[in-house]
C-alpha positions in Angstrom: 141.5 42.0 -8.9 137.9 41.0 -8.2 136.5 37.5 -10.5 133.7 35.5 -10.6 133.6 32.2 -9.3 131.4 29.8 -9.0 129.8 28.4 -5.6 127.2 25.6 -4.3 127.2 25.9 -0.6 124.8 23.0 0.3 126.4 19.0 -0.5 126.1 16.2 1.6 128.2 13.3 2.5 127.0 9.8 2.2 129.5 7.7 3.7 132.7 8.1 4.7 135.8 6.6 3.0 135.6 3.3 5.5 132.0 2.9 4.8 130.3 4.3 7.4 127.6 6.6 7.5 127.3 10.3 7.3 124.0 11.4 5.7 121.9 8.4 5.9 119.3 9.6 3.1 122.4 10.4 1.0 124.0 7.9 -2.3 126.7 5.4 -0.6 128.8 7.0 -3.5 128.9 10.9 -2.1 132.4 10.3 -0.2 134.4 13.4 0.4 137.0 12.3 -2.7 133.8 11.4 -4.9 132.4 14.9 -4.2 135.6 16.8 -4.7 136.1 15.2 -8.0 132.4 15.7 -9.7 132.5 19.1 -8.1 135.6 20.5 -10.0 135.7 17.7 -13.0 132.2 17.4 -14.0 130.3 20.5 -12.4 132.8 23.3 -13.1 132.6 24.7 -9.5 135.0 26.8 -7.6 133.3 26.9 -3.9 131.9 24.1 -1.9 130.0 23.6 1.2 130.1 20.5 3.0 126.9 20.4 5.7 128.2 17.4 7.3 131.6 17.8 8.8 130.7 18.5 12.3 130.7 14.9 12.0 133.4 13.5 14.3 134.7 10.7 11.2 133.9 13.4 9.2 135.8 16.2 10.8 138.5 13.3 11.3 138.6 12.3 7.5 139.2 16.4 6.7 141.8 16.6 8.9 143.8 13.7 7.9 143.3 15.2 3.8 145.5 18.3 5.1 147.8 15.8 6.7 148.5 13.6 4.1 148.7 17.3 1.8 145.9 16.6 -0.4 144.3 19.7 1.3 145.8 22.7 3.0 144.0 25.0 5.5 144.2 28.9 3.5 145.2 31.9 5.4 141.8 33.5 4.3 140.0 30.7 6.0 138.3 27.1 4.0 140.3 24.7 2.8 141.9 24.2 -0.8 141.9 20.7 -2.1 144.7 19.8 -4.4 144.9 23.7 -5.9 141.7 23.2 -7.6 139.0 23.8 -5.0 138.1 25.4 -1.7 136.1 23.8 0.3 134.1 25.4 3.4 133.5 23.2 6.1 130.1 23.5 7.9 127.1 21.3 9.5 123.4 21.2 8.7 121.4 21.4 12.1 118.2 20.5 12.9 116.8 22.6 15.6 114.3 22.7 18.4 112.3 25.8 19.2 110.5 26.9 22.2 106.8 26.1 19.7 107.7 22.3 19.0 108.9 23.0 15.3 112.2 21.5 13.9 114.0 23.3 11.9 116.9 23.4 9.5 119.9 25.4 9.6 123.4 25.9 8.3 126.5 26.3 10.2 129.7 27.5 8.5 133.3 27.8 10.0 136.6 28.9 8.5 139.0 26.3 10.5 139.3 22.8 11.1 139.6 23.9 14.6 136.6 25.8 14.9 134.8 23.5 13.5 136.2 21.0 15.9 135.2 23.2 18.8 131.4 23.4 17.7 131.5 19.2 17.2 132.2 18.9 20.5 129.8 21.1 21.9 127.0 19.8 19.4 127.9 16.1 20.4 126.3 17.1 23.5 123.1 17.7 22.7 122.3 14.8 19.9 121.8 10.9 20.3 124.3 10.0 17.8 126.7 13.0 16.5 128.5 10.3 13.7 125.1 10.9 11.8 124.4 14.2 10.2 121.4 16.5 10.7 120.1 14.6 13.8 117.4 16.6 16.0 119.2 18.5 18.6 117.3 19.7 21.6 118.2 23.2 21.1 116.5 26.2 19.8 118.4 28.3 16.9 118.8 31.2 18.7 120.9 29.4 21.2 122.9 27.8 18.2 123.2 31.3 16.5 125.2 32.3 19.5 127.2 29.4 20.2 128.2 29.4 16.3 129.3 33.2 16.0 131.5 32.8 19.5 133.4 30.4 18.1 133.5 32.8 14.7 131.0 31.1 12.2 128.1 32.0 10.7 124.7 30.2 10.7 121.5 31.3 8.4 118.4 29.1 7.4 118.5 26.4 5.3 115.7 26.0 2.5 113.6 28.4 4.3 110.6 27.9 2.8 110.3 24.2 2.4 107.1 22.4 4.7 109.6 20.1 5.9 111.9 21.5 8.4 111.9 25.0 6.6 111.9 27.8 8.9 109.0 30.2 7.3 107.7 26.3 6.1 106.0 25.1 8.8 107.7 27.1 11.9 106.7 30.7 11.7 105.5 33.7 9.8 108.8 35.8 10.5 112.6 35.1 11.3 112.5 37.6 14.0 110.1 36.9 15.9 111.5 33.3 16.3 115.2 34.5 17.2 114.5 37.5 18.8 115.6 41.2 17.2 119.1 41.1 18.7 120.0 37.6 17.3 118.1 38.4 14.2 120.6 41.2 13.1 122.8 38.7 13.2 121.5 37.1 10.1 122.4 38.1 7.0 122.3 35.1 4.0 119.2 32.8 3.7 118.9 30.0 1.5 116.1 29.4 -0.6 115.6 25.8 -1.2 114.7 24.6 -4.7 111.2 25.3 -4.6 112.0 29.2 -4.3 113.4 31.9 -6.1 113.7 35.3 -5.5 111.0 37.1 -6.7 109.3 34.6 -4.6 111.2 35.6 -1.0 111.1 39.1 -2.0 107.2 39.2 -0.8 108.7 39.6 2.5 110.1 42.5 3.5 112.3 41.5 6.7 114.1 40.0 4.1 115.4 43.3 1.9 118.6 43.7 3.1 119.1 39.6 3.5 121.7 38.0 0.9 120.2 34.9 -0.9 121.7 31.7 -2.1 121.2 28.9 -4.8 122.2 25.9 -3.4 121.7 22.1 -4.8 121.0 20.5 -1.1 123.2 17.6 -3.1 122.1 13.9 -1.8 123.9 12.2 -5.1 127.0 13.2 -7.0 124.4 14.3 -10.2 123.0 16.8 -8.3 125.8 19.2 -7.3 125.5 22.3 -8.8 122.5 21.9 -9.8 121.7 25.4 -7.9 124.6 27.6 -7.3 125.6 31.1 -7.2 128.0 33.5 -8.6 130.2 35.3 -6.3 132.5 38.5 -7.3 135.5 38.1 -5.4 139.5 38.3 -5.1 139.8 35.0 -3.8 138.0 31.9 -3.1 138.4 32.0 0.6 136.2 31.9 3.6 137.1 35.6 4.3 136.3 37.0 0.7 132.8 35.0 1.0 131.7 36.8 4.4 132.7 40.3 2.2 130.2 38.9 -0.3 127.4 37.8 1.9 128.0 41.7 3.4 128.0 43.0 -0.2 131.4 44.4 1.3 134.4 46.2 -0.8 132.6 45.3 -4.2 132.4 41.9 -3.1 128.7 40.3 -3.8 126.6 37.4 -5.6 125.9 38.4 -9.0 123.9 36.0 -10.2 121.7 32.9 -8.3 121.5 30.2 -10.9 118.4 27.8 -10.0 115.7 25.4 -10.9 112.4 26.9 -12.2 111.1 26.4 -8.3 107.8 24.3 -10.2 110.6 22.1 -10.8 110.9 21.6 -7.4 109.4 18.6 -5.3 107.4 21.5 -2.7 106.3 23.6 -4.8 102.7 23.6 -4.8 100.2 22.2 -2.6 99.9 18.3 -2.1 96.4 16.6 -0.9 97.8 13.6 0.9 94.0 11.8 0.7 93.4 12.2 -2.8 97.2 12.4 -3.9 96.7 15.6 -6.2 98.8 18.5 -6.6 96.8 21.5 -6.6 96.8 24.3 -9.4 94.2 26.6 -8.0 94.8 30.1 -6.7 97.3 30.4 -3.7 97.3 29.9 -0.8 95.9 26.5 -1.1 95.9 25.6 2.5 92.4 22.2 2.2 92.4 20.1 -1.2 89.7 22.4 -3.2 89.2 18.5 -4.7 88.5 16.7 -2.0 88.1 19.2 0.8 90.8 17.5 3.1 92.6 19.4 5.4 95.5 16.6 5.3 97.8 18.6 2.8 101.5 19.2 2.5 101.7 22.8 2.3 103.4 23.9 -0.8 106.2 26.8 -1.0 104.4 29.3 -3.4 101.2 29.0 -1.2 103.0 29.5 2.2 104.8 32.5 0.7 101.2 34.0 -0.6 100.0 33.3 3.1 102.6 34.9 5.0 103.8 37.1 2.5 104.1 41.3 2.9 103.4 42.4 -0.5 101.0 40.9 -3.3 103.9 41.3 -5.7 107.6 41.1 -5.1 109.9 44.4 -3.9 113.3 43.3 -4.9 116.0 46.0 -3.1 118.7 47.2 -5.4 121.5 44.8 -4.4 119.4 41.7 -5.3 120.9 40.4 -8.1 119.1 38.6 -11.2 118.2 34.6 -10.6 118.7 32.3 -13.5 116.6 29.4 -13.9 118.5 26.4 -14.8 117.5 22.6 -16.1 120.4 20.4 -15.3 121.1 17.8 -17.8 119.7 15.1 -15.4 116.1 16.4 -15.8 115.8 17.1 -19.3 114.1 14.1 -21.8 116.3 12.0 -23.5 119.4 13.1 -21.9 121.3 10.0 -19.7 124.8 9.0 -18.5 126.0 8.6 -21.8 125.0 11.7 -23.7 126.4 13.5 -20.2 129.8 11.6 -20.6 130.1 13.1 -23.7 129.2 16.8 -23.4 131.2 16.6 -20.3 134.6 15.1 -22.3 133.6 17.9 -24.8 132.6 21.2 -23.0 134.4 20.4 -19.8 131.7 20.9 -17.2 127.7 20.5 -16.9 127.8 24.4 -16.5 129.4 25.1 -19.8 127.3 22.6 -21.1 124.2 24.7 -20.1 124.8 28.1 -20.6 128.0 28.7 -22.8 128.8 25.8 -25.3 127.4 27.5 -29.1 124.4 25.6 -30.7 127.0 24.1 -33.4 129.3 22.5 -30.9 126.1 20.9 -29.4 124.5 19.7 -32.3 128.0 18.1 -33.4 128.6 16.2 -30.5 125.3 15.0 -29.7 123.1 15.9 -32.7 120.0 18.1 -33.6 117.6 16.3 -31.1 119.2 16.1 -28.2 120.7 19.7 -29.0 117.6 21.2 -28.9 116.4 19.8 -26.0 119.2 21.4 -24.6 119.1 24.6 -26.0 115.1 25.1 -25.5 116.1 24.7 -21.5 118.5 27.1 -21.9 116.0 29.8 -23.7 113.3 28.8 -20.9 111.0 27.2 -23.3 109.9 24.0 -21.9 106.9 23.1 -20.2 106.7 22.0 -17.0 104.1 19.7 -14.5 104.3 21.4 -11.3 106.2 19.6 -8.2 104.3 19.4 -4.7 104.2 17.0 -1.5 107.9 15.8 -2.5 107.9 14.8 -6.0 109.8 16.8 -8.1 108.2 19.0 -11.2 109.2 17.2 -14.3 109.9 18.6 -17.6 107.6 17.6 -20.2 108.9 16.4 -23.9 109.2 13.7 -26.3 108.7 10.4 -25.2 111.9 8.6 -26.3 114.3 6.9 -24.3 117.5 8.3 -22.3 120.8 7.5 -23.7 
């Protein structure tokens, strides 16, 4: 029998248990048992992604979980932590093409030992393979190939951000970059947070592509804070490749994201006079100042590369949800999360199920609605751009 469960397939590793580092931009705190725990105990997710264990301690510290019998490898592929999650093990790489451009891109495996084998062949080709998402000096389409021999699966990673996105700052379309061949080999993209879908449905090599929400997680509060619903019997490695297909009734049915103004590329950024632009897209010079020294924002690239004026969504694209997580609503800190969570169980419930009474009984009438005016979409929002986040915009009163 086919359920829903639910999936963020983008969280990175800070350190390893001994201290050393994994993801250097990532909280010391985001260990592998750290992650595990907020993911099931405090987030309410099912599926996880971990972009950093091509990492050799990495890989090493994974292993030695299904060892000790904390974790077991499942016949359908990933690995299931202590009956309570499955955990897909994959690698963030940062690519270099035959143009100059970096960009990102996820790699996902169904074994320990697949995984192992693309370590070692990665190792080869970065200065230091301990760290995660180090340049390595080969193109993606070379990557795609070596990652589906072994029996992965590799896709972009926030696709559209100016930083290492591919359609950010690489080029105007997928296929052209990989070649056709390569290209039909592609079939998920992620969207980064300063995306949704009717924003990537101005293109239209992407029609028949299946998109995810994911959080990009750098600290334990930020898991889930973009994930996706999946339809499936299991969660397994093999029932998520059905559902990337949209195979055997398998499928997302829902991406659950940020409003992508919320993100911290969203619009345009003028680095001279440190403004974020609200003009008419594409914004591509400050109209303030007339620089050309901008960062690029996502809904400008898209209207500048874009197919279509207005979005085509095909018929299996599924509705995307825009989300506040409880970190970046007013008034809300560690506290009043510690107690919705003892209460509701997990930040999800919190934000989309848990009835107005409960709410207002365990944290009162204020903070309730502030919860509860997310949840219906009626907040207002200042617009992220050149890597500061949008912010939501209420009461000025301290976080408890």
């Amino acid at each position: 029998m086919l359920a829903e469960y639910y999936g963020d397939l983008h969280i990175h590793i800070g350190r390893t248990q001994e201290g050393h580092p994994v993801k250097v931009t990532a909280s010391r705190t985001q260990t592998l048992p750290c992650v595990f725990e907020e993911a099931v105990a405090e987030k309410g997710l099912h599926i996880i992604g971990i972009v950093d264990a091509a990492c050799p301690r990495l890989y090493l510290e994974l292993a030695g979980m299904v060892e000790k019998g904390d974790a077991r490898e499942l016949a359908g592929g990933g690995l299931r932590y202590r009956d309570r999650l499955t955990v897909i093990p994959g690698a963030e790489v940062e690519t270099t093409e035959e143009n100059g451009c970096h960009t990102h891109w996820l790699a996902f495996f169904p074994s320990l030992e697949m995984l192992r084998e693309f370590s070692f062949f990665l190792s080869k080709h970065l200065t230091n393979p301990e760290l995660s998402t180090q340049p390595c000096h080969l193109p993606a389409r070379v990557l795609l190939r070596e990652v589906t021999a072994v029996g992965g699966i590799f896709f972009p990673a926030h696709a559209f951000t100016p930083h290492k996105g591919v359609y950010g700052q690489c080029t105007r379309r997928i296929k052209e970059l990989l070649g056709s061949e390569c290209f039909q080999s592609i079939f998920v993209l992620e969207l980064g947070l300063s995306a949704d879908t009717d924003m990537a449905d101005h293109l239209e090599e992407l029609a028949n592509l299946t998109f995810l929400s994911n959080s990009d997680a750098h600290s334990l509060k930020n898991i889930g804070r973009e994930f996706n619903v999946f339809l499936l019997e299991e969660p397994s490695w093999s029932e998520l490749i059905k559902a990337f297909k949209r195979s055997g009734g398998r499928r997302v049915v829902a991406n659950y994201g940020l409003n992508p103004k919320l993100g911290k590329y969203h619009r345009t950024f003028c680095l001279s006079c440190r403004r974020i632009t609200a003009e008419e897209p594409p914004v591509i010079a400050c109209p303030h100042c007339g620089s050309e020294h901008v960062v690029k924002g996502v809904f400008d690239r898209i209207a500048e590369i874009g197919d279509w004026p207005e979005p085509r969504h095909p018929e299996h694209r599924p509705p995307y949800n825009y989300q506040v997580p409880l970190s970046f609503l007013p008034g809300i800190g560690a506290k009043t999360v510690r107690k919705l969570v003892d209460r509701f169980g997990s930040e999800i419930e919190i934000l989309h199920r848990a009835s107005r009474r409960d709410i207002v009984e365990t944290v009162g009438l204020k903070l309730a609605e502030v919860i509860l005016q997310a949840r219906a979409g009626n907040v207002t929002i200042r617009t992220g751009g050149g890597g500061t986040y949008g912010k939501v915009m209420g009461e000025e009163y301290g976080a408890v």
